[in-house]
C-alpha positions in Angstrom: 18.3 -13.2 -11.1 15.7 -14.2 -13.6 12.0 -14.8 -13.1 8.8 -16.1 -15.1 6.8 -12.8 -14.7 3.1 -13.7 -13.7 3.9 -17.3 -12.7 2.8 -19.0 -9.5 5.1 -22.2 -9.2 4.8 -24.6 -6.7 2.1 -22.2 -4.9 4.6 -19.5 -5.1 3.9 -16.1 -6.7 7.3 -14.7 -8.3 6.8 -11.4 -9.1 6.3 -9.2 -11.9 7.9 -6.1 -11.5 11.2 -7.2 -10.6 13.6 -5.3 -12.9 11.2 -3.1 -14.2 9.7 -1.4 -11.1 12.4 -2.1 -9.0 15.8 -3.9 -8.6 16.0 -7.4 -9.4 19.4 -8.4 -7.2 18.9 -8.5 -3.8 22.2 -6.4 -3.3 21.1 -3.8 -5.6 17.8 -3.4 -4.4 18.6 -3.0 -0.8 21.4 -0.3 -2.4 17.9 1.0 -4.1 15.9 1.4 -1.1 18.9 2.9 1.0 18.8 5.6 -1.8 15.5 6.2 -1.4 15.9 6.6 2.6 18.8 8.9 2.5 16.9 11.2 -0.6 15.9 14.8 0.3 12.5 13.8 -0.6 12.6 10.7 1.9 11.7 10.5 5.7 15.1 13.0 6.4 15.3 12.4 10.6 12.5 11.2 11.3 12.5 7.9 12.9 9.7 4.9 13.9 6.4 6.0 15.7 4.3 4.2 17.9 0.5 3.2 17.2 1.0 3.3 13.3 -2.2 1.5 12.4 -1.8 2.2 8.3 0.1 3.7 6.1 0.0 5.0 2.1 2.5 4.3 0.1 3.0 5.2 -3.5 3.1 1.7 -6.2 5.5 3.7 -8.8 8.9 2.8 -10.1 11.2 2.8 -7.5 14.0 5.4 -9.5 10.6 7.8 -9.1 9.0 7.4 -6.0 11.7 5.5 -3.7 12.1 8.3 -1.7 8.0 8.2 -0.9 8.2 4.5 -0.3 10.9 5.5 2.0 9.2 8.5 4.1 6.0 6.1 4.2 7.9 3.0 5.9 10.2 4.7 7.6 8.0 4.9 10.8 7.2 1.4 10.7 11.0 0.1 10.8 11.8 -2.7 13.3 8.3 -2.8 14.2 6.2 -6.4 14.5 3.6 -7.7 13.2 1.6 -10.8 12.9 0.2 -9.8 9.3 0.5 -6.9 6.6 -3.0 -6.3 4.4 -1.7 -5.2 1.5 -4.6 -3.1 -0.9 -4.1 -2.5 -4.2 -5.8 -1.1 -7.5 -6.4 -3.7 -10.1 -5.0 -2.1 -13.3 -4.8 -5.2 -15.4 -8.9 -5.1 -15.2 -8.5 -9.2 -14.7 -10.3 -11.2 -12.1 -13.3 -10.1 -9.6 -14.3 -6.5 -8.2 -11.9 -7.3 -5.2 -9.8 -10.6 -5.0 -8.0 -11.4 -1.7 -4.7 -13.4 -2.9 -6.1 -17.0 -1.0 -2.8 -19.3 0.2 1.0 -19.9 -0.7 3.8 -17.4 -0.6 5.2 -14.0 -2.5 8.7 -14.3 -3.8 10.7 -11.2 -4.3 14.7 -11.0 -4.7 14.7 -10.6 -0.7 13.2 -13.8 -0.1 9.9 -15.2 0.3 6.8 -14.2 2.8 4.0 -16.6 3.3 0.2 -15.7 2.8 -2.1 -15.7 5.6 -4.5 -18.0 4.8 -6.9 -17.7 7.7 -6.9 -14.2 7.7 -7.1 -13.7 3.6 -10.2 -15.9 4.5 -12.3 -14.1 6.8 -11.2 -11.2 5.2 -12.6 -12.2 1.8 -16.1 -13.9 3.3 -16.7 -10.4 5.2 -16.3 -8.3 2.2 -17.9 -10.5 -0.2 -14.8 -10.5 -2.1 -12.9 -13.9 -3.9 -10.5 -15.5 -2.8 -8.6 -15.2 -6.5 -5.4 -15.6 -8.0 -5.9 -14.3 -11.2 -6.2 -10.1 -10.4 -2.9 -10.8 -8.9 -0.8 -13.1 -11.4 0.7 -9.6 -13.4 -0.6 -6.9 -11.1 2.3 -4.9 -9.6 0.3 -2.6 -7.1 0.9 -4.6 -4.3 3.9 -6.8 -5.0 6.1 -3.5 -5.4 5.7 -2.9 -1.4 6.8 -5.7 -0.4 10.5 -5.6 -0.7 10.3 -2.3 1.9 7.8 -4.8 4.0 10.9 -7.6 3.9 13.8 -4.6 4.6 12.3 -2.4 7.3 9.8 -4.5 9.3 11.3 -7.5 12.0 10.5 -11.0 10.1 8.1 -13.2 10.9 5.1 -11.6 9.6 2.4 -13.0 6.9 0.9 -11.1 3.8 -2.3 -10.8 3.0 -2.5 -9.3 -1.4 -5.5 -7.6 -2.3 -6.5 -6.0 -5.2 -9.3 -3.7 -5.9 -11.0 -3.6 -9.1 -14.2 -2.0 -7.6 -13.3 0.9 -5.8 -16.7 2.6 -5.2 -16.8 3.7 -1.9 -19.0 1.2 -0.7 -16.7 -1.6 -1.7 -14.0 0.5 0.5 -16.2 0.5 3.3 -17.1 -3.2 3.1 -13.5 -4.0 2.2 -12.4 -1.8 5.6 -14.5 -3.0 7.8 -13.6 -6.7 6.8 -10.4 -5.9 7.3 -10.8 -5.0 11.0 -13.1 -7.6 11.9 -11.3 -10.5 10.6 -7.8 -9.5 12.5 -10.2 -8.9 15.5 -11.6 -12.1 15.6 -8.1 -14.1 15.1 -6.7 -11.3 17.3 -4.0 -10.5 14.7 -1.9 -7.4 15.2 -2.4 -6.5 11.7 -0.7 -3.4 9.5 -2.9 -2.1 6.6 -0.8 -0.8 3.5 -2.9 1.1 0.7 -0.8 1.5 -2.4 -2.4 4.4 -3.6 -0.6 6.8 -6.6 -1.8 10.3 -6.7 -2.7 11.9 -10.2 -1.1 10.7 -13.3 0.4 12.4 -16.6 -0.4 15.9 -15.7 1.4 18.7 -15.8 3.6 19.6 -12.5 1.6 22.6 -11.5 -1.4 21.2 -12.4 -0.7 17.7 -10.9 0.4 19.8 -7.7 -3.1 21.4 -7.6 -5.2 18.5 -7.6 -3.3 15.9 -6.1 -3.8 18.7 -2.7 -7.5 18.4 -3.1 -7.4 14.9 -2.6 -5.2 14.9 0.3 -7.1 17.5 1.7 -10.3 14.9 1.7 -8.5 12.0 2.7 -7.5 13.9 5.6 -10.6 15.2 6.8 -13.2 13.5 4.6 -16.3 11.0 5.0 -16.7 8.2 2.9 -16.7 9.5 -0.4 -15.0 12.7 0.1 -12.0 10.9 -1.6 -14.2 10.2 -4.9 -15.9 13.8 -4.6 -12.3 15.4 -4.6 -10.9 13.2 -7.4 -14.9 14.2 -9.3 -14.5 18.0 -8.9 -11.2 18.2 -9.8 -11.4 15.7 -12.8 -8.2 14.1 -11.1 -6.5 10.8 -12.9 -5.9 8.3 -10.6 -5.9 4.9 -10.7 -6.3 4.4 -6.3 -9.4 7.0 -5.4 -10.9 3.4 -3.9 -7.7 2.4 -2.1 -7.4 5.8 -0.6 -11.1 5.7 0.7 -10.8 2.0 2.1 -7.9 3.7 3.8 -9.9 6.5 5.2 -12.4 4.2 6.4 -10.6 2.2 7.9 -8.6 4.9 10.3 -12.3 6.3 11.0 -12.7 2.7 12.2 -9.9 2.5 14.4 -10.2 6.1 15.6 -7.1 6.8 13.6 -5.9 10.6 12.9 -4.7 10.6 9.4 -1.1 12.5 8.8 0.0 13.2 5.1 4.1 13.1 6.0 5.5 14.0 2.2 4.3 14.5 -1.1 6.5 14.7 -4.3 6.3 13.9 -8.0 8.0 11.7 -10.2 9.4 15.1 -11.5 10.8 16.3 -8.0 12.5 12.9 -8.0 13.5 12.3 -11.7 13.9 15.9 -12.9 11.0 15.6 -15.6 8.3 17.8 -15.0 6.6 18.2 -18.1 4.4 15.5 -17.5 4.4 13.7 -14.1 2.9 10.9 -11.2 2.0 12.3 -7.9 3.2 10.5 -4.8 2.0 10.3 -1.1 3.6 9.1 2.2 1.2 9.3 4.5 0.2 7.4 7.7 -2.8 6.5 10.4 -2.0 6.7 14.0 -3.9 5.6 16.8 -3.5 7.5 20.2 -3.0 4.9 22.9 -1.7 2.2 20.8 1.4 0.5 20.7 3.5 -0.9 18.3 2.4 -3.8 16.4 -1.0 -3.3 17.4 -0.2 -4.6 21.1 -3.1 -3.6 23.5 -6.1 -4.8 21.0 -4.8 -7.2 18.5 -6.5 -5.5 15.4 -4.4 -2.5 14.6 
C-alpha cells in the first residue's frame, strides 16, 4: 500500500509515517502491534482498567517503542468512547502555537476515523488555538497512535489531532482546561492521549537518570514541575508541554497519575550507546467508569 505522505485528498489526511514509523499493510501492522503486546517490555498480564481518563504514550518507531505503545493501550482495550483528543508536539515547527486538526477524516492502513468537528471546535475557541491543517499535514506525533486507537478501542469513536508547538505551561493549562470544558458541554465521553517521548540521544545511563526526574514531576508535580524537571536536569525532549497539559488535565479531573513502564529504544532495539526514552503511563479517576460513563467528560 502506497500513500502521498503529507496529502489531504478529498478531506482526508493519509498519513505520513506509514512505512517509516510503522507498518504500512494492514496485515503486517496488526502482526506489529501483536509484537509489541506480547514483548517483555509490553503490558505482560495486565489487562483493561476502569476510569482510565488519559493515557501517555510514546510517538517513536514502532520496532523501538511498540512494546510502550502496547503497555499504554493495553488498559484501554475494548473500551468506548465517543472521542479520543489526541496531543502532540509540533516538530516540523509549521503552522500556529497549537492547531486543532478542524474537519474530515485520518486514514491509516486500518482504515479511516472521522474528525470531530464540534468538539475540535470548542476545543480550539476555548484555548485560543486554530483550527489548522498545516502543523498536521507531515507531523507524525499524533498520527502514529492511531493505528493502536483503531486495534484496541471498540469502533465508533471520532478523533480530535492536535499539535503543540507552544508548550509553555500556560498553553498546557489553557489547552487542558479546553479540553474538559468542550467534552463537558457536548457531554462527550472523551479519552485524552498525550504522545509524549522522554529524552532523546543520550546515553542509556544518563537518559535513565533524567528521564526519572521527569516522571517523578509528572507524577507529583504542579504546573510547571514538568518544565522545572526537564530545566534542572538539562533534559532533551521534544513533549515537556504535552506532558504538562497531561498533568493538568488529570489535576482537573481529580485523576491520580500511574507511570506503568518505562524503557528505551535501547532495552527494545539492543543499542544503548545512544538512545530515546519511552513512557507508558496512565490517569485514572476513582469512581469513574469506562468510557467516561457517569459524567460525560472523562
Amino acid at each position: 500500500m502506497r500513500y502521498l505522505a503529507g496529502r489531504v485528498v478529498g478531506g482526508k489526511r493519509l498519513p505520513v509515517a506509514a512505512g517509516l514509523f510503522y507498518e504500512a499493510e494492514p496485515d503486517r501492522l496488526r502482526a506489529q502491534m501483536e509484537w509489541g503486546l506480547r514483548h517483555p517490555l509490553g503490558p505482560g498480564d495486565a489487562g483493561p482498567r476502569e476510569g482510565v481518563a488519559a493515557v501517555m504514550a510514546p510517538h517513536g518507531g514502532y520496532f523501538y517503542a511498540g512494546p510502550l505503545y502496547a503497555a499504554a493501550f493495553s488498559p484501554l482495550a475494548r473500551s468506548r468512547w465517543d472521542s479520543v483528543v489526541v496531543v502532540g508536539p509540533n516538530h516540523t515547527g509549521v503552522g500556529p502555537g497549537v492547531s486543532v486538526y478542524p474537519s474530515g477524516s485520518w486514514v491509516t492502513p486500518l482504515g479511516e476515523v472521522a474528525v470531530d468537528e464540534e468538539l475540535a471546535s470548542r476545543i480550539a475557541g476555548a484555548a485560543g488555538a486554530e483550527l489548522d491543517v498545516t502543523a498536521h499535514l507531515y507531523e507524525h506525533s499524533v498520527e502514529v497512535v492511531v493505528p493502536w486507537l483503531q486495534f484496541l478501542l471498540e469502533p465508533g469513536w471520532r478523533l480530535v489531532a492536535v499539535a503543540m508547538l507552544d508548550q509553555e505551561p500556560s498553553s498546557a493549562a489553557r489547552l487542558a482546561h479546553a479540553v474538559a470544558e468542550a467534552a463537558a458541554s457536548l457531554g462527550r465521553s472523551v479519552l485524552v492521549v498525550a504522545s509524549a517521548n522522554l529524552s532523546s540521544y543520550l546515553g542509556y545511563e544518563e537518559a535513565v537518570e533524567k528521564d526519572k526526574a521527569v516522571l517523578e514531576r509528572l507524577v507529583a508535580g504542579s504546573l510547571g514541575a514538568v518544565y522545572e524537571a526537564v530545566v534542572e536536569n538539562q533534559v532533551p525532549t521534544c513533549s515537556a508541554g504535552v506532558m504538562e497539559f497531561l498533568g493538568e488535565y488529570a489535576r482537573i479531573k481529580g485523576c491520580r497519575l500511574e507511570v506503568l513502564r518505562y524503557a528505551t529504544s535501547g532495552d527494545v532495539g539492543g543499542e544503548k550507546e545512544v538512545v530515546t526514552g519511552y513512557a507508558a503511563a496512565v490517569a485514572q479517576c476513582p469512581g469513574a467508569k469506562e468510557g467516561g460513563e457517569g459524567d460525560g467528560t472523562a
